[in-house]
PDB file of N, CA, C and O in Angstrom, chain B, residues numbered from 101:
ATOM      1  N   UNK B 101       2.467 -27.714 -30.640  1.00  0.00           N
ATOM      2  CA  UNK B 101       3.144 -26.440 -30.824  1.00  0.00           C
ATOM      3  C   UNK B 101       3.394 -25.816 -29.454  1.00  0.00           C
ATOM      4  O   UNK B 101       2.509 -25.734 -28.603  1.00  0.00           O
ATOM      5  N   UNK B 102       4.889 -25.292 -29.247  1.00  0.00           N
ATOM      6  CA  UNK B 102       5.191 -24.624 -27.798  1.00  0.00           C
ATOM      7  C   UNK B 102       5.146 -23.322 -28.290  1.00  0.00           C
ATOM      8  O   UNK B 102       5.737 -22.913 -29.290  1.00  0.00           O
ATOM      9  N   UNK B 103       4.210 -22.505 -27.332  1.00  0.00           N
ATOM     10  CA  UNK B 103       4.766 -21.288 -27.282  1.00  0.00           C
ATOM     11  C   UNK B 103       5.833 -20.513 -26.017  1.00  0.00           C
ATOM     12  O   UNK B 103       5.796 -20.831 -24.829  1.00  0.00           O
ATOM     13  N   UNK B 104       6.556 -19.676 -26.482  1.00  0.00           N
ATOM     14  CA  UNK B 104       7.763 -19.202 -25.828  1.00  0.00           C
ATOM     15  C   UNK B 104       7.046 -17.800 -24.849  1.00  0.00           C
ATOM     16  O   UNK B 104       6.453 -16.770 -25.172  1.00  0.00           O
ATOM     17  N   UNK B 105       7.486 -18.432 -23.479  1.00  0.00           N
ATOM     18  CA  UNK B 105       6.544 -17.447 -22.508  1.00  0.00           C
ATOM     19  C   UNK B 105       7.483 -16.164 -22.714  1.00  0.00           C
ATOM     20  O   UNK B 105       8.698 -16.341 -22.802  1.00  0.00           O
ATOM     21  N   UNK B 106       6.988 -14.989 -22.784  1.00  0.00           N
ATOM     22  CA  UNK B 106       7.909 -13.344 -22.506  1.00  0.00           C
ATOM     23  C   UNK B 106       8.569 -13.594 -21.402  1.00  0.00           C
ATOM     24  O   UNK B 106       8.246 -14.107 -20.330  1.00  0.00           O
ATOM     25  N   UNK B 107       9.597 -13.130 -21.845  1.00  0.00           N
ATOM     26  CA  UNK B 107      10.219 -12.697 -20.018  1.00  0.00           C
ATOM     27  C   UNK B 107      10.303 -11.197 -19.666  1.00  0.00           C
ATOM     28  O   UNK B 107      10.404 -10.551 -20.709  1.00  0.00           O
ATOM     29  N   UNK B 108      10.299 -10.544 -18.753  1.00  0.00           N
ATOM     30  CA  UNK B 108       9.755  -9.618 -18.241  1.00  0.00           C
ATOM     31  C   UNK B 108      10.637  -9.180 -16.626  1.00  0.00           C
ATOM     32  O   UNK B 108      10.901  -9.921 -15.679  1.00  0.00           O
ATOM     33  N   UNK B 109      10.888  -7.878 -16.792  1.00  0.00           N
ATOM     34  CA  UNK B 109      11.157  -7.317 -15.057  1.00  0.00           C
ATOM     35  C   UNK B 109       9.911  -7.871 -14.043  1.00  0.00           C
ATOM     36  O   UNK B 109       8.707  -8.026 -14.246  1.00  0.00           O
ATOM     37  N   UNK B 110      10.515  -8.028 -13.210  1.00  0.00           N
ATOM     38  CA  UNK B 110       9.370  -8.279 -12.004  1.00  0.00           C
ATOM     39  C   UNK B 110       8.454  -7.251 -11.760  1.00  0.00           C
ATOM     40  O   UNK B 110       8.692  -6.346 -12.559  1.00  0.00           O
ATOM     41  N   UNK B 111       7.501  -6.965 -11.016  1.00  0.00           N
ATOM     42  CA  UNK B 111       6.764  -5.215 -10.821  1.00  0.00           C
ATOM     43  C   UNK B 111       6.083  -6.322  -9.757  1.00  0.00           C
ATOM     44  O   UNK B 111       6.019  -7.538  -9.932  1.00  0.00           O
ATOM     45  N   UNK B 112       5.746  -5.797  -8.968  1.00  0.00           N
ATOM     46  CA  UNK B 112       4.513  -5.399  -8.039  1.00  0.00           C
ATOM     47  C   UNK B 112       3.018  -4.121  -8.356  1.00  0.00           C
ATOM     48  O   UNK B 112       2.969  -2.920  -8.621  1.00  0.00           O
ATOM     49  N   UNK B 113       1.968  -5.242  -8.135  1.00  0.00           N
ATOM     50  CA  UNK B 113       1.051  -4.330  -8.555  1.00  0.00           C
ATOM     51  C   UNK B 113      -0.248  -4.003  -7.670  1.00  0.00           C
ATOM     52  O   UNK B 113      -0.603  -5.060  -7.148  1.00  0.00           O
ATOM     53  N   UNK B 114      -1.137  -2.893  -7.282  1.00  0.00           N
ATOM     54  CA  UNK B 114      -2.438  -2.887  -6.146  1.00  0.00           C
ATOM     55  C   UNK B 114      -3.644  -3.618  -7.272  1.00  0.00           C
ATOM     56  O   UNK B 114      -3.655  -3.225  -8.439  1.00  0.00           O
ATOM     57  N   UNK B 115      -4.359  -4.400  -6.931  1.00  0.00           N
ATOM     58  CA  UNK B 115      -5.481  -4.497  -8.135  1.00  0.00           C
ATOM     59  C   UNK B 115      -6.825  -4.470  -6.856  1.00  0.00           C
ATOM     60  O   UNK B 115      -6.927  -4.978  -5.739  1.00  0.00           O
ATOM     61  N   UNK B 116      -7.768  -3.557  -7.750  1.00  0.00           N
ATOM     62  CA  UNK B 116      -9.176  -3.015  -6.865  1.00  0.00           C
ATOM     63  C   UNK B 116      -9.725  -3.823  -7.822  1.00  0.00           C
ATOM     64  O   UNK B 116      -9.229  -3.948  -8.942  1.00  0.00           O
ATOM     65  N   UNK B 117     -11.301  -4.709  -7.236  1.00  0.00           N
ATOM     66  CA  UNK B 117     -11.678  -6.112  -7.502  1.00  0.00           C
ATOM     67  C   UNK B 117     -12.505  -5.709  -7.631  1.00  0.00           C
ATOM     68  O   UNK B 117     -12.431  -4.517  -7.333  1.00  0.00           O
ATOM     69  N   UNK B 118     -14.147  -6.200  -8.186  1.00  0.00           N
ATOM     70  CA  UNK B 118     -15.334  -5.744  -7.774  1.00  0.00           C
ATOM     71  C   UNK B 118     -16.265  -6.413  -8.951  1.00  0.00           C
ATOM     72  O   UNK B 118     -16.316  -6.274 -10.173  1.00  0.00           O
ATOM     73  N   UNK B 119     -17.207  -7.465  -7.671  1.00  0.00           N
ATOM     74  CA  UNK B 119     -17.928  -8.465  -8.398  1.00  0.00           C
ATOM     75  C   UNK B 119     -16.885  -9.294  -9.329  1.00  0.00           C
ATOM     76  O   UNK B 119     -17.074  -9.672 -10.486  1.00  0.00           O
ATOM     77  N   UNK B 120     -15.647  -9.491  -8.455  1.00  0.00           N
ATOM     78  CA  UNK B 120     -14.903 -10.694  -9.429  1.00  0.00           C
ATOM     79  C   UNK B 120     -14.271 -10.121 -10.326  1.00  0.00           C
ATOM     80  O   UNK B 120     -13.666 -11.084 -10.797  1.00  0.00           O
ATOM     81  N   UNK B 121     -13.860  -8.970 -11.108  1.00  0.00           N
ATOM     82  CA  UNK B 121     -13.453  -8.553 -12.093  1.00  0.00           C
ATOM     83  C   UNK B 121     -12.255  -7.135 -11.739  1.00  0.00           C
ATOM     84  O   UNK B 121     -12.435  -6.180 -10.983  1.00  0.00           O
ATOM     85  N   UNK B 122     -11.333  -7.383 -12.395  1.00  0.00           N
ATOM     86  CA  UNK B 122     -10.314  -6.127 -11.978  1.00  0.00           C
ATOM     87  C   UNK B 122     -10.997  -4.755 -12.437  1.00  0.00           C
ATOM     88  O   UNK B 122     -11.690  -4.628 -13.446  1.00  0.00           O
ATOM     89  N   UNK B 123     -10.675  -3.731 -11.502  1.00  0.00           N
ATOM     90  CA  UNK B 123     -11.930  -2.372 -12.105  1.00  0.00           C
ATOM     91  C   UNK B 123     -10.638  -1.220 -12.189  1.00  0.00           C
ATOM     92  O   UNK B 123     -10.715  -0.111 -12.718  1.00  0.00           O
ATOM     93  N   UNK B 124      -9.284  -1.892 -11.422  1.00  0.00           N
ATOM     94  CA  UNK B 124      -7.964  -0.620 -11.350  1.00  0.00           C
ATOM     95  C   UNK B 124      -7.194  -1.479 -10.770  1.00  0.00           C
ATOM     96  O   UNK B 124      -7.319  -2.201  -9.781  1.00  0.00           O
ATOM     97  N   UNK B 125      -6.084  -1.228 -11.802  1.00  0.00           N
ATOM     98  CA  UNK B 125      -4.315  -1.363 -10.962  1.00  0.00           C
ATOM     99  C   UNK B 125      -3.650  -0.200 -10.977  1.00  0.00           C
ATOM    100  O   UNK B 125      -3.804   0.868 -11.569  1.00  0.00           O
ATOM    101  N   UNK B 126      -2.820  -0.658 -10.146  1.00  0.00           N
ATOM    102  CA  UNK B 126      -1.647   0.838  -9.690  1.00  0.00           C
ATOM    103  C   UNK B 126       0.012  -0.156  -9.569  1.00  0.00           C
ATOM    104  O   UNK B 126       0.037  -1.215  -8.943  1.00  0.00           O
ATOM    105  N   UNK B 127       0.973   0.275 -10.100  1.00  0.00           N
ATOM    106  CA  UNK B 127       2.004  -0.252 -10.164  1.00  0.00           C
ATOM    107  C   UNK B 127       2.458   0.716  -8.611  1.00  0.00           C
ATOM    108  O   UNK B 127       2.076   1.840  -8.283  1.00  0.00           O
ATOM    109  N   UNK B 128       3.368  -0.209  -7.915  1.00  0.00           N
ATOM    110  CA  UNK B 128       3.847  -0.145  -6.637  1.00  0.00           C
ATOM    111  C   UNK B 128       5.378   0.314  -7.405  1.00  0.00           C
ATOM    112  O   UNK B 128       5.990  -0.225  -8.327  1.00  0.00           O
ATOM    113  N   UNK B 129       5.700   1.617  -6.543  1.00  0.00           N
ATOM    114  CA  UNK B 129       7.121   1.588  -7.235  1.00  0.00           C
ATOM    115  C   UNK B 129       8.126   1.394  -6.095  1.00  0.00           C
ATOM    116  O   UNK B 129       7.987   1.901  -4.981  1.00  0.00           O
ATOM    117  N   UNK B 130       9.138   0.627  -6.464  1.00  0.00           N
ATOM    118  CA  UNK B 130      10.022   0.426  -5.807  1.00  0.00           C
ATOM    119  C   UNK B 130      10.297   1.202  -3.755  1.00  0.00           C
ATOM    120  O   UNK B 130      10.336   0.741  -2.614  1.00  0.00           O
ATOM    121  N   UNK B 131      10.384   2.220  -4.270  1.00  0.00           N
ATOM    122  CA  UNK B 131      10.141   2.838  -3.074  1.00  0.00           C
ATOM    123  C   UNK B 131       9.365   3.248  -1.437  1.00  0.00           C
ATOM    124  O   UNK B 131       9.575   3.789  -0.352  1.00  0.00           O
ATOM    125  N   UNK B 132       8.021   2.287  -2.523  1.00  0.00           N
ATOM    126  CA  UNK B 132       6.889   2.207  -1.763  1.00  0.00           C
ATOM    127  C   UNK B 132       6.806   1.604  -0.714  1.00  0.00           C
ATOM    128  O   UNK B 132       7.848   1.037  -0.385  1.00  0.00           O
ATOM    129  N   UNK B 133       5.860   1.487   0.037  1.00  0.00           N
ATOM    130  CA  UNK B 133       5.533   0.738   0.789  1.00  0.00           C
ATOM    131  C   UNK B 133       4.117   0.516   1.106  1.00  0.00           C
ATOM    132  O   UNK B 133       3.561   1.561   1.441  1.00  0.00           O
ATOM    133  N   UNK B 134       3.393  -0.480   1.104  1.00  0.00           N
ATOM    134  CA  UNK B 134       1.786  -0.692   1.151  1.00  0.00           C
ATOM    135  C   UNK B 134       1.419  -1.446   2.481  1.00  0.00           C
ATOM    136  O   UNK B 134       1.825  -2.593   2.666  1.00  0.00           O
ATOM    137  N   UNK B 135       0.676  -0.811   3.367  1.00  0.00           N
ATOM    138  CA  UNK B 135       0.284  -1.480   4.477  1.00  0.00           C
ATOM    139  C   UNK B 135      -0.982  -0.674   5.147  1.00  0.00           C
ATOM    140  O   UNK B 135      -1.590   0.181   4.504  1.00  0.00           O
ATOM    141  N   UNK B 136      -1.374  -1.079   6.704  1.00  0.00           N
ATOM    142  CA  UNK B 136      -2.362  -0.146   6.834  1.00  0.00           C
ATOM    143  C   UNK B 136      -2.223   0.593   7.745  1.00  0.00           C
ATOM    144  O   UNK B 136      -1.360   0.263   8.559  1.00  0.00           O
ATOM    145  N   UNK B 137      -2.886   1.704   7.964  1.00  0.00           N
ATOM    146  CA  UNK B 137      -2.813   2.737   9.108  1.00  0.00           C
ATOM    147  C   UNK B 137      -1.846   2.058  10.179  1.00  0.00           C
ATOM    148  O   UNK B 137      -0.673   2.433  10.171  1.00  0.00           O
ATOM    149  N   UNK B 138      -2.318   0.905  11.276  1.00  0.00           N
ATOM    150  CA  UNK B 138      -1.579   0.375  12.041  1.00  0.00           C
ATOM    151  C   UNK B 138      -0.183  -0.234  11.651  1.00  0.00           C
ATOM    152  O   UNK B 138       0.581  -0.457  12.590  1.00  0.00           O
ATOM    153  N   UNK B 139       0.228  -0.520  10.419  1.00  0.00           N
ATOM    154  CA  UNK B 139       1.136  -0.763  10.116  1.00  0.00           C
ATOM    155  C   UNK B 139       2.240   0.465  10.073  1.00  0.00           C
ATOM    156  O   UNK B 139       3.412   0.241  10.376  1.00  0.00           O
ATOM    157  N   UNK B 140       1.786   1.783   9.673  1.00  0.00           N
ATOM    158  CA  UNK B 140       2.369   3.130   9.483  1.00  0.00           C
ATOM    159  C   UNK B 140       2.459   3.598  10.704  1.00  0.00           C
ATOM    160  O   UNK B 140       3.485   4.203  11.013  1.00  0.00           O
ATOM    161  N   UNK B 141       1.341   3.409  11.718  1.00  0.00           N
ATOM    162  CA  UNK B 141       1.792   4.074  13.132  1.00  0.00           C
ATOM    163  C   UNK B 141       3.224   3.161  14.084  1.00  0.00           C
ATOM    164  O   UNK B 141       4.095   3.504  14.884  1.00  0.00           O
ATOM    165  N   UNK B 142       2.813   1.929  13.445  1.00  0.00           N
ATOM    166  CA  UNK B 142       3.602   1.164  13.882  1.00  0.00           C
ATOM    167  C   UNK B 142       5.577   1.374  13.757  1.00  0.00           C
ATOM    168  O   UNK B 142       6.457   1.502  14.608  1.00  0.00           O
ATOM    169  N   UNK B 143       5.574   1.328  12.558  1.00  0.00           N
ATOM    170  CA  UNK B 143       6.639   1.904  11.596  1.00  0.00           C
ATOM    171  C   UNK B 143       7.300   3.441  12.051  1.00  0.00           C
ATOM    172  O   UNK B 143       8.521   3.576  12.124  1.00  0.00           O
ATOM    173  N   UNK B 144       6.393   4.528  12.334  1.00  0.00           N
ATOM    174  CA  UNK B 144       6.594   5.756  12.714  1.00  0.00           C
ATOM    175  C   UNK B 144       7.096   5.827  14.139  1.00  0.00           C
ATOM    176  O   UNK B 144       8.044   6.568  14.397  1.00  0.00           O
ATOM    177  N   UNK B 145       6.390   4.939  15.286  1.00  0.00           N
ATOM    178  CA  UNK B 145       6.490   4.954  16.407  1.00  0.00           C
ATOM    179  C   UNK B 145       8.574   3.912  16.675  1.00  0.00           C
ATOM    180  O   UNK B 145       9.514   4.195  17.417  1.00  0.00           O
ATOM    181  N   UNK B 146       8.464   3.265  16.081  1.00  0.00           N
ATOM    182  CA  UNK B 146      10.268   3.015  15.665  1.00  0.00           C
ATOM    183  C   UNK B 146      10.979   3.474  15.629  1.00  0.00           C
ATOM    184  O   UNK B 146      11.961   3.620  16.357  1.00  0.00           O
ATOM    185  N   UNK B 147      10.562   3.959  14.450  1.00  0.00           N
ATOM    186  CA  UNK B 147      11.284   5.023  14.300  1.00  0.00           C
ATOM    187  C   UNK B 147      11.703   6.610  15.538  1.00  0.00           C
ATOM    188  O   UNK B 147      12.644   7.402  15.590  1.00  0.00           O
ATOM    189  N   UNK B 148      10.868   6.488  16.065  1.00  0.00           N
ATOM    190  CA  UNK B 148      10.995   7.451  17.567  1.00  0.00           C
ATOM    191  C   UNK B 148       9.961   8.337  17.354  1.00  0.00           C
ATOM    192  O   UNK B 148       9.616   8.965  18.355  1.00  0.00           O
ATOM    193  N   UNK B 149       9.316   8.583  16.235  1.00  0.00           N
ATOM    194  CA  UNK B 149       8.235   9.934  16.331  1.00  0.00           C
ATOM    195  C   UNK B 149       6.420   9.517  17.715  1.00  0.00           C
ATOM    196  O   UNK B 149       5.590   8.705  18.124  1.00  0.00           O
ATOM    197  N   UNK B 150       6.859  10.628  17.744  1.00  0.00           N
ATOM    198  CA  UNK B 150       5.379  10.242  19.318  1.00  0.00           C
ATOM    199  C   UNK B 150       4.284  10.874  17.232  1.00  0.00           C
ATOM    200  O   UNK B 150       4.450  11.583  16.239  1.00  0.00           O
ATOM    201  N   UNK B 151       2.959   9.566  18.082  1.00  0.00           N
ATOM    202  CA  UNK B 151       1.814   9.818  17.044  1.00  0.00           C
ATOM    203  C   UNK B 151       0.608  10.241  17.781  1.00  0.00           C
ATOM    204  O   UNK B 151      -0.247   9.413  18.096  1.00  0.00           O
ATOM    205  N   UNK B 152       0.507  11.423  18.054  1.00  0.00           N
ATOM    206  CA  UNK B 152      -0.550  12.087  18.735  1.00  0.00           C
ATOM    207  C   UNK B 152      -1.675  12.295  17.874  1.00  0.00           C
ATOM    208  O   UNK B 152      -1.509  12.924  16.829  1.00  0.00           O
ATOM    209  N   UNK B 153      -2.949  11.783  18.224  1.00  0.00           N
ATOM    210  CA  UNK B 153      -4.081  12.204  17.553  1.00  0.00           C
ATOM    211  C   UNK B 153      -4.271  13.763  18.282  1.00  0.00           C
ATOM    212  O   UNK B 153      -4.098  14.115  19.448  1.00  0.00           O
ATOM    213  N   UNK B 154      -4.635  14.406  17.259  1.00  0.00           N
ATOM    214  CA  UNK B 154      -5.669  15.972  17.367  1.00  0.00           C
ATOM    215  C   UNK B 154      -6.821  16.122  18.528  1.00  0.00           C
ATOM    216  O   UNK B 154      -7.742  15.307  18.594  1.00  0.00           O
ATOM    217  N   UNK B 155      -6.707  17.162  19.386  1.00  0.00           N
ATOM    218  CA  UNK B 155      -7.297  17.467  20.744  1.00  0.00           C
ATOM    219  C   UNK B 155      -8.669  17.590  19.347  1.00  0.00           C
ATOM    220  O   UNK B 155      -8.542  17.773  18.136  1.00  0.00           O
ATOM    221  N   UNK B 156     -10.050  17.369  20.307  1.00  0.00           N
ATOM    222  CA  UNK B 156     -11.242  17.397  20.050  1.00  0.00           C
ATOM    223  C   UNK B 156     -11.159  18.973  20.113  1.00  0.00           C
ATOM    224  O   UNK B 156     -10.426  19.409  21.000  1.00  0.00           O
ATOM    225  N   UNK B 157     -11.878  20.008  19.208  1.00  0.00           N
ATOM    226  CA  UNK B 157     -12.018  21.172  19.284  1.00  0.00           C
ATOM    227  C   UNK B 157     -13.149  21.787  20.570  1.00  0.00           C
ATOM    228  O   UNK B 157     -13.244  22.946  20.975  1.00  0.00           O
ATOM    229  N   UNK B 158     -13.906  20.599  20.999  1.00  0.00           N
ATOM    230  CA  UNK B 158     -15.290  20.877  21.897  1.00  0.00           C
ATOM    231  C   UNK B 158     -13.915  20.961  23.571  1.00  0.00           C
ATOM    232  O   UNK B 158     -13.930  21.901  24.366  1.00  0.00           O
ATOM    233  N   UNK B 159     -13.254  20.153  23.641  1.00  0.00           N
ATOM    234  CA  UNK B 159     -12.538  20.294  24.825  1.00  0.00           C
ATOM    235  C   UNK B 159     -11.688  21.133  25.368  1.00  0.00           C
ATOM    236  O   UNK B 159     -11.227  21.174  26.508  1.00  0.00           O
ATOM    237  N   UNK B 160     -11.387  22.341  23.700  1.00  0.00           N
ATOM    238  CA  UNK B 160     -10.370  23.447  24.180  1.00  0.00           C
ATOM    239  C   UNK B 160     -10.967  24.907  24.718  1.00  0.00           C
ATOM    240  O   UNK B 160     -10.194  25.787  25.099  1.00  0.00           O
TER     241      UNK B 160
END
């Protein structure tokens, strides 16, 4: 006996893991973009924006 696989839109999805087992997904929407800090400074600095970290409050 064949069964007939669904067909389906594509999606992109985040899945949080823990001890082997999915514990949360989050659907990525189109618009998104997922990467990390260095990837975003990276991206920002391209774009032309200066990424200044915050003066220490003890130095002003």
């Amino acid at each position: 006996m064949h069964q007939k696989t669904a067909e389906h839109e594509q999606t992109r999805v985040l899945l949080t893991i823990k001890n082997g087992k999915v514990i949360f997904i989050r659907h990525v929407h189109d618009d998104e973009l997922v990467g990390t800090l260095s990837t975003f400074l990276f991206i920002a600095e391209k774009a032309g924006y200066d990424v200044i970290a915050p003066a220490d409050e003890d130095e002003e």
